[in-house]
N, C-alpha and C positions, 0 to 999 in steps of 0.2 A: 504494500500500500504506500502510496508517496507522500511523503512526511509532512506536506500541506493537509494531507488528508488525517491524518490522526493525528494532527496539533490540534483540528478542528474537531474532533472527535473526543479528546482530551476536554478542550474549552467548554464545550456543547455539555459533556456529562459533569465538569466542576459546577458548570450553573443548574445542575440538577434539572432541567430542560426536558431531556428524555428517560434518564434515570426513573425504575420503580421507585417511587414514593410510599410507606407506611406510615402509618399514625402510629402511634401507641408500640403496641409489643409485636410479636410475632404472629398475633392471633388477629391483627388488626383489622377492619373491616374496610378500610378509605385506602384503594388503589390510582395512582396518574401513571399512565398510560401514555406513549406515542404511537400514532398509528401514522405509514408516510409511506411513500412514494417516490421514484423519480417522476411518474410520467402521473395528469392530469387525469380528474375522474369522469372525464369523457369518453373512457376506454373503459370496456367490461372489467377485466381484471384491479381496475381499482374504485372503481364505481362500485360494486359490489363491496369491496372494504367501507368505502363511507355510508353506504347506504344500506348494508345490512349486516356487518360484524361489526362496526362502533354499535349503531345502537342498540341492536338485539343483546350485546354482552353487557349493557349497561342492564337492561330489563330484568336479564337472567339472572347477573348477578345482585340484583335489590333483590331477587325471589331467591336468592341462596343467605340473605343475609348482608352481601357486601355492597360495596359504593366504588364505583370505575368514574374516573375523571380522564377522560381521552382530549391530547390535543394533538389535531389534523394537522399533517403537512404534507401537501402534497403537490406536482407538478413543480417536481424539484426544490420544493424548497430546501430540501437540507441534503440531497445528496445528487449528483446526476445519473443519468443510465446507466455507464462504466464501473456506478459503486454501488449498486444496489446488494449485494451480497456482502461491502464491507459496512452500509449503512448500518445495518440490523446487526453485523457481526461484532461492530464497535457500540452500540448503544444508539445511534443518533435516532435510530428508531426501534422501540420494542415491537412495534406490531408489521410487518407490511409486506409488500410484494419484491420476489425478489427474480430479475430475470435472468435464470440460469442459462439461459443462451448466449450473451457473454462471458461465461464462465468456464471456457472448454478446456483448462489446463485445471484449474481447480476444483469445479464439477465435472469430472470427463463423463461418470454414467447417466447424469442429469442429461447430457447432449446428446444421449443416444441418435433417438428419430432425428436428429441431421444428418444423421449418415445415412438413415434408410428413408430418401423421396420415394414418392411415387407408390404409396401404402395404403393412407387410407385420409379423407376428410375431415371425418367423425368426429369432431372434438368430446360427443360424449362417450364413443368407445376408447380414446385415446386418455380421456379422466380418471374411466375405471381401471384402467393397465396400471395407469402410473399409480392410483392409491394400492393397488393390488402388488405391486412389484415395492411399494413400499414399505408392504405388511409383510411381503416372504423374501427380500433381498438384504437384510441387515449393512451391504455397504454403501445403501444409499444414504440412510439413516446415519452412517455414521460419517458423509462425506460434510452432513451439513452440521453437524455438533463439532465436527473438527473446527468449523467456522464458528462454531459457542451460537448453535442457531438449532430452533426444534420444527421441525416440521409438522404443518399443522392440513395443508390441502394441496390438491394439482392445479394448475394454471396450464391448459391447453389453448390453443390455437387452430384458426380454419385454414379453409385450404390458402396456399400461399400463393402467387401471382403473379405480374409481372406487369409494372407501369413503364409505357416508354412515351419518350414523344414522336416517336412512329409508327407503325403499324408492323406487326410479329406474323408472317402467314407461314413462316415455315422455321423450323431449327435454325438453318440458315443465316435468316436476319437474324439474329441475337451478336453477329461475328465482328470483332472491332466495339462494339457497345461498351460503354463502363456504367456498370449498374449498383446499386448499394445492395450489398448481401452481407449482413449481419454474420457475426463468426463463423461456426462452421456450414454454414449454408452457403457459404461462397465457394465450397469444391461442388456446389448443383453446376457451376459454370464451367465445371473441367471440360475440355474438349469441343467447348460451343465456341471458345472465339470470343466473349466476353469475358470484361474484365469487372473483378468485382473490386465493391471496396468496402469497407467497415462503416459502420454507422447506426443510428437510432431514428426512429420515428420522428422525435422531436425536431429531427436536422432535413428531413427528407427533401421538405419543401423549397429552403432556401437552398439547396444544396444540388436540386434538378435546376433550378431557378436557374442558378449562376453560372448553370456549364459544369458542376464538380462531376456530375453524372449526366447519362441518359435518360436514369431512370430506375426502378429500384423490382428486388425481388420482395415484397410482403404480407403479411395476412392478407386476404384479401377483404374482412371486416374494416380496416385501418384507412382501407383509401377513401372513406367518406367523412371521415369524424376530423382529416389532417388534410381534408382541402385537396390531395396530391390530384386531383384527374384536373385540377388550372394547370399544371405545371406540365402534368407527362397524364396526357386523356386517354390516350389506346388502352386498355385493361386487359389482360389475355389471360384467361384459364389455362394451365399448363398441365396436370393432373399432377401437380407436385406434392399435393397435398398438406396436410398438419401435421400437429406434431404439440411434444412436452416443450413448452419454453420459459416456466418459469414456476413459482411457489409462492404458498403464501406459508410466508414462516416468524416464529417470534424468539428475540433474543432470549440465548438459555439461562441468562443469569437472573433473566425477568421471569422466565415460565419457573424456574425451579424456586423463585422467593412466593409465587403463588399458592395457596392451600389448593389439596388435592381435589376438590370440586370444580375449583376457576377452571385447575388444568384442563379438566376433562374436558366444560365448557367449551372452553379454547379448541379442543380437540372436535368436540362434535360442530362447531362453527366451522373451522377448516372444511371438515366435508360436504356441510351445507356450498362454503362460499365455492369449492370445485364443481357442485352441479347447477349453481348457478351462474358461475362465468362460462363453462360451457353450452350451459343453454341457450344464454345472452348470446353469447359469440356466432352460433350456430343461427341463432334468430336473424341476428343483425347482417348476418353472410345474405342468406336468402333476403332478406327484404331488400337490404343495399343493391345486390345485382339483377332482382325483379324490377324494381321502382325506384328508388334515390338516384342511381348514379347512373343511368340511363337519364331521368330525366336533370339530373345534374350537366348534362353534354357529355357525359364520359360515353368512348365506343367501346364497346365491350366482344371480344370476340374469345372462340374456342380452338385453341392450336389443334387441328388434327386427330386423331386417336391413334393414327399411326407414328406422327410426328412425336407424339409423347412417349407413344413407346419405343421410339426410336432413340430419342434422348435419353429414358430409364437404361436403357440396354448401353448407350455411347458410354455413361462412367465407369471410370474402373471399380472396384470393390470397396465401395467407401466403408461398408460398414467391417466386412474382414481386415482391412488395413488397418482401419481406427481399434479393431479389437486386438490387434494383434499387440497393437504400439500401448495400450492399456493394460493387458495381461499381462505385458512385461513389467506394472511396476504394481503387479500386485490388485490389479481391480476385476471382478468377474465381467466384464463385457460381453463376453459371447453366453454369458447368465440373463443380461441384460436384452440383448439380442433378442435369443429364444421367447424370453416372456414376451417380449411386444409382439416378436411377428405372430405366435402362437394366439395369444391375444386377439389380435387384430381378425386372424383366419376365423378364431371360434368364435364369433361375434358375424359371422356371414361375408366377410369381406375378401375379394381376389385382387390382391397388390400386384400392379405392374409390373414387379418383381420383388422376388422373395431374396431379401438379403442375408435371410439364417441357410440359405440353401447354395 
């Protein structure tokens, strides 16, 4: 972490700002709370935080006896997109969302489904994997405690996309492109001829604007709530699909100072807020590409079925590669592997390719 960042982390927890708070003794009833974000809660995954984990754990907890004082921050105010796993890991927030899709050296098994495109849409099949692979994988569990952080729900995403400011009719155009593709979802570009570049949602916009890109590979929920069809209107379905990109987790120093009924709380809110950001997600996919962003001007077209499985088939073994380079330092990836594709099959789904095979 760069040493501006946890001076400020330091600073932030001496003014007791995000720091658990108690009253009284250890049995004390009056909890403060931060619940925070990089990104704004005009996206499901945090909208859902404000709008039904603050206050529902306020309720819960008056019905258990205790008093939660939550203060919101969110849409960066106290951390950016690149620290959301040290926000929560340092204190700056006990409660929030944490996007493990920048985090592919420090969550590798969290990054799984970057490696395997072209699987499955489903954000609500892809919810239940990840809570399921959380309950029978123990070194997911312990990749996020290594970070002093407990895991509480999934954070899924829809199918993923591609905005450009021209028109995508074949594999082909994508060649010479610079697109922003988010960490490991920039090896989807192996072999196409574009070039990807790092980046967040937050930046999309001014960042097509100015020339820095073409155009961007992302949820496809995201291009209406952040404007991008002004910048780059063509929208192309690719069958790239979704995927795990992120958590809703709470710092461990704050979940273990709670008596063991909050916890649980905390625990069964988690699940709740997982089916309801993939529901949200899944909602907002369909509506946005029925109605919004058609009549937004955005063009909306469908790359081929051959074309798509042309592209699944053009990368090399992302997910063997990445498991291999993982196994070597001791993480079960091809554990990881199996449970999703498995997963994904037994739920009725035929992935454009099977990367456990």
């Amino acid at each position: 972490m760069p040493k501006s960042f946890k001076g400020l982390a330091l600073g932030v927890a001496a003014a007791a700002f995000t720091t658990l708070a108690v009253t009284g003794q250890s049995n004390a009833k009056e909890f403060k709370l931060t619940a925070s974000s990089s990104h704004p809660p005009v996206i499901p995954w945090v909208a859902v935080i404000k709008n039904h984990v603050v206050p529902e754990s306020v309720k819960r907890a008056k019905a258990l006896g205790h008093t939660i004082k939550w203060t919101e921050a969110y849409a960066g105010a106290l951390y950016n997109f690149q620290n959301t796993l040290e926000g929560i890991e340092e204190g700056l927030g006990d409660l929030g969302w944490v996007g493990t899709l920048w985090e592919p050296n420090k969550l590798p098994l969290h990054n799984a489904t970057f490696y395997m495109p072209f699987v499955t849409d489903s954000t609500v099949i892809a919810a239940s994997i990840q809570n399921e692979m959380h309950d029978t994988i123990p070194a997911l569990k312990a990749a996020l405690e290594k970070h002093n952080q407990v895991y509480l729900g999934p954070q899924t995403i829809d199918d993923y996309v591609l905005i450009t400011k021209k028109p995508l009719k074949t594999l082909a155009d994508l060649k010479g492109l610079k697109l922003f593709a988010p960490g490991a979802s920039s090896q989807w570009l192996t072999g196409t001829g574009a070039v990807p570049v790092n980046g967040g949602l937050t930046i999309y916009y001014n960042g097509i604007k100015t020339g820095v890109t073409d155009g961007a590979i992302l949820p496809g929920s995201s291009v209406l709530p952040f404007k991008l069809y002004e910048v780059a209107p063509y929208v192309t379905k690719a069958g790239l699909g979704g995927g795990i990109t992120g958590a809703l987790t709470m710092n461990k120093r704050t979940f273990d100072k709670l008596p063991p009924e909050l916890q649980k709380m905390f625990r069964d809110l988690g699940r709740e807020y997982g089916e309801k950001v993939s529901n949200a997600v899944a909602s907002n996919h369909k509506k946005h590409f029925s109605q919004l962003l058609p009549k937004a001007g955005a063009k909306i077209t469908i790359l081929p079925l051959e074309e798509q499985k042309k592209w699944a088939m053009l990368l090399p073994d992302l997910a063997g590669e990445w498991a291999k380079t993982v196994e070597a330092k001791g993480q079960p990836a091809k554990k990881v592997i199996k449970a999703y594709m498995d997963g994904v099959r037994k739920a009725g789904v035929k992935p454009l390719r099977d990367w456990d095979k």
